[in-house]
C-alpha positions in Angstrom: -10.8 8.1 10.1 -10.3 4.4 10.9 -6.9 2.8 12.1 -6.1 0.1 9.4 -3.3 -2.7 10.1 -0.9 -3.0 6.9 2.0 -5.5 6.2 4.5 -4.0 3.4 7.4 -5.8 2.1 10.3 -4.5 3.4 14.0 -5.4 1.1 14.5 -6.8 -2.1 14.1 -10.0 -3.8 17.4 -11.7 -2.0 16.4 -10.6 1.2 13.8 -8.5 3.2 10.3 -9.3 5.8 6.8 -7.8 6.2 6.7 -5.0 7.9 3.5 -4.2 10.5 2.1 -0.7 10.4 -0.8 1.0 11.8 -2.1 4.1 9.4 -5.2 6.6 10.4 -7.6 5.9 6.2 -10.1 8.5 5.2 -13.1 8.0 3.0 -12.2 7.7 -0.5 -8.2 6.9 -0.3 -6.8 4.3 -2.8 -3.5 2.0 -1.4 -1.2 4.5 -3.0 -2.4 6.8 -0.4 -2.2 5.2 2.4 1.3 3.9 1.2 2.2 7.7 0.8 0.5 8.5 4.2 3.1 5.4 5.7 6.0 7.1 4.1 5.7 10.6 5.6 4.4 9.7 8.9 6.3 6.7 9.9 8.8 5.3 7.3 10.6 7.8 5.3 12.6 5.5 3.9 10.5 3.5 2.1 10.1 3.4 -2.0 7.5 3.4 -4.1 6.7 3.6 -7.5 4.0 5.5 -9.0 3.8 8.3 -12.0 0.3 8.8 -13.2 -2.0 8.2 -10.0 -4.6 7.8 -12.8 -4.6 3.8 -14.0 -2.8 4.3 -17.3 0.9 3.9 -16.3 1.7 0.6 -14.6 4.4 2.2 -12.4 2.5 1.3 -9.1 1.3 -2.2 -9.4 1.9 -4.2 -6.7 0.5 -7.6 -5.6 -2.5 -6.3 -2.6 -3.4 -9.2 -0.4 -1.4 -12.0 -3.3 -3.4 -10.4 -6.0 -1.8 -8.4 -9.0 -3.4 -4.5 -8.5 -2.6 -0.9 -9.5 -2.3 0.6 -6.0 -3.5 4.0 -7.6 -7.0 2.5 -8.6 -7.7 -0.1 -5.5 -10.1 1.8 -3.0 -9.7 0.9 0.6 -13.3 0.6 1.1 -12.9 -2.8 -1.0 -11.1 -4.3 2.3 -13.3 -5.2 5.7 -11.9 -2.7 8.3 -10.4 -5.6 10.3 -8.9 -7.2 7.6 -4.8 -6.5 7.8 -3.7 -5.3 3.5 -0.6 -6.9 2.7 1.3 -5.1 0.2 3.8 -7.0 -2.1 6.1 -6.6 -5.0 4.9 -7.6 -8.1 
């Protein structure tokens, strides 16, 4: 397990901020993992939409560091350790 930094938009499109977390990533989790991990452990409050898990639906894209990405098929082992994975609304 590694401690990863994350920033994930906090609000809607009127208003809202980047929120800092801290999450323990295993080998082989995808961002929709981790951003399930976030939601039990430290922000139960927080949405997210996702269906298949398997690439075919759409329902979790996001934009992962300003990019467009399904967060069910982006590997955390794309991302340096150090680097902080800002998490976006499309």
């Amino acid at each position: 397990m590694a401690l990863r930094n994350f920033k994930i938009w906090r609000g809607d499109k009127n208003n809202g901020q980047l929120v800092d977390y801290k999450i323990d990533v295993t080998e082989g989790m995808v961002v929709l993992d981790v951003i399930h991990r976030i939601q039990t452990e430290q922000a139960n409050d927080l949405a997210v939409r996702w269906n298949c898990k398997a690439g075919k639906c759409g329902s979790c894209s996001c934009e992962i560091n300003g990019k467009p990405k399904l967060s069910c098929m982006t590997r955390m082992n794309d991302f340096a350790e150090d680097q902080t994975v800002t998490i976006t609304p499309l």
